[in-house]
C-alpha positions as CSV (number, residue, x, y, z in Angstrom):
1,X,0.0,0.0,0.0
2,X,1.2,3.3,-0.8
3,X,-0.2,6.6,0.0
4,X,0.7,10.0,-0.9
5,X,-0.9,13.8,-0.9
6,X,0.3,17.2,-3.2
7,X,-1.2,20.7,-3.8
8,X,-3.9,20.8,-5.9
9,X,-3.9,23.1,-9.0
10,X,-7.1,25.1,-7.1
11,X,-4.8,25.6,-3.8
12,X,-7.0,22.3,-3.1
13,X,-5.0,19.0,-1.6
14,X,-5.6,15.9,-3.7
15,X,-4.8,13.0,-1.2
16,X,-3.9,9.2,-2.9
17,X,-4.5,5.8,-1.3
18,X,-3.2,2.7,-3.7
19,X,-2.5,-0.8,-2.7
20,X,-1.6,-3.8,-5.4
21,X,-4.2,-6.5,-4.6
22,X,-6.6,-8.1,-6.8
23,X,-8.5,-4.8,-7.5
24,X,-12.3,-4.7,-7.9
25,X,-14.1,-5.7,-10.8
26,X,-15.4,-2.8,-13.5
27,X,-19.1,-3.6,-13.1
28,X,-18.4,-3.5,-9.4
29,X,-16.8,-0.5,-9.0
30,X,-19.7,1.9,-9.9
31,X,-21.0,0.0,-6.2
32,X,-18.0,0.6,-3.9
33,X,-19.4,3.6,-2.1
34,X,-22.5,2.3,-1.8
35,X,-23.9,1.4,2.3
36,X,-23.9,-1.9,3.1
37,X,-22.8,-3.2,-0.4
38,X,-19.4,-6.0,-0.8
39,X,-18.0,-7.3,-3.8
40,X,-17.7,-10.2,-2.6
41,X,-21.5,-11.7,-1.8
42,X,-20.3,-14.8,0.1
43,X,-18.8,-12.7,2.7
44,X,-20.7,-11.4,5.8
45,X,-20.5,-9.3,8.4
46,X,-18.1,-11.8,10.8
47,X,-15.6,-12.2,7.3
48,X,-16.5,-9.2,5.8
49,X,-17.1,-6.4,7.4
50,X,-20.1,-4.3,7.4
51,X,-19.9,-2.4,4.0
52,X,-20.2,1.0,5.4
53,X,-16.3,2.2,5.4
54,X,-16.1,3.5,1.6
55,X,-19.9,5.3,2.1
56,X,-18.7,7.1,5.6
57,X,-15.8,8.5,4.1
58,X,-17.4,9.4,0.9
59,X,-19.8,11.3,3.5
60,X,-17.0,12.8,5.9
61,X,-15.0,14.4,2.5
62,X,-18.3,15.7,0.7
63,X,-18.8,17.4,4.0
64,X,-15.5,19.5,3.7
65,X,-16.3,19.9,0.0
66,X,-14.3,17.4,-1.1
67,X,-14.8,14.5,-3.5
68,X,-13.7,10.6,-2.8
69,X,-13.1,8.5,-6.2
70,X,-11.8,4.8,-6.8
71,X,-9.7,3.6,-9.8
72,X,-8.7,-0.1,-10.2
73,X,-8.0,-2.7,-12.7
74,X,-8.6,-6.1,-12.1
75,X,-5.0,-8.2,-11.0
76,X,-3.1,-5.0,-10.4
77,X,-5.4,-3.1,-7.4
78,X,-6.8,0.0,-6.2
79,X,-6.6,4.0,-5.9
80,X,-8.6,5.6,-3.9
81,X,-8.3,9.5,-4.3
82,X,-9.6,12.4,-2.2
83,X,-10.2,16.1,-3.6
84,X,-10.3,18.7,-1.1
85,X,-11.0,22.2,-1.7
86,X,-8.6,25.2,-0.4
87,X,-9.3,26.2,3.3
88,X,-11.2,29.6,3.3
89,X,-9.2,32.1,4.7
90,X,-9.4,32.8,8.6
91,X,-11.4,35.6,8.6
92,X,-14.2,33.7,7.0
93,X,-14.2,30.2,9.3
């Protein structure tokens, strides 16, 4: 896994999450923000986890203004990419 963040042309932080697993599939990924969904259908909540990770952190970096979005390719992994906005300046916070 690899992670890394840089300045965004708009003053904005663009933050970048990858790892190399098996990566999700195409017609999959369109679901990955989605609450309570899993790729993986045999899996439940004791193997699984409860699907809800990817749609509260969607959630938490809408609510700074921010966008979350996921690339992958099948056999090579994930990135996982956050857009935030610059801060406004102090005098408006």
């Amino acid at each position: 896994m690899s992670a890394r963040a840089w300045p965004a042309d708009d003053d904005g932080v663009l933050i970048s999450v990858a790892d190399t697993g098996h990566g999700i599939e195409a017609e999959d990924l369109r679901n990955v923000f989605d609450r309570f969904w899993r790729a993986d259908a045999a899996r439940g909540r004791r193997t699984g986890g409860r699907g809800l990770g990817l749609s509260i952190a969607k959630g938490i970096v809408a609510a700074h203004g921010g966008t979350l979005s996921a690339e992958s390719t099948t056999g090579a992994g994930s990135t996982f990419t956050v857009q935030l906005p610059p801060m406004p300046p102090p005098e408006s916070r």
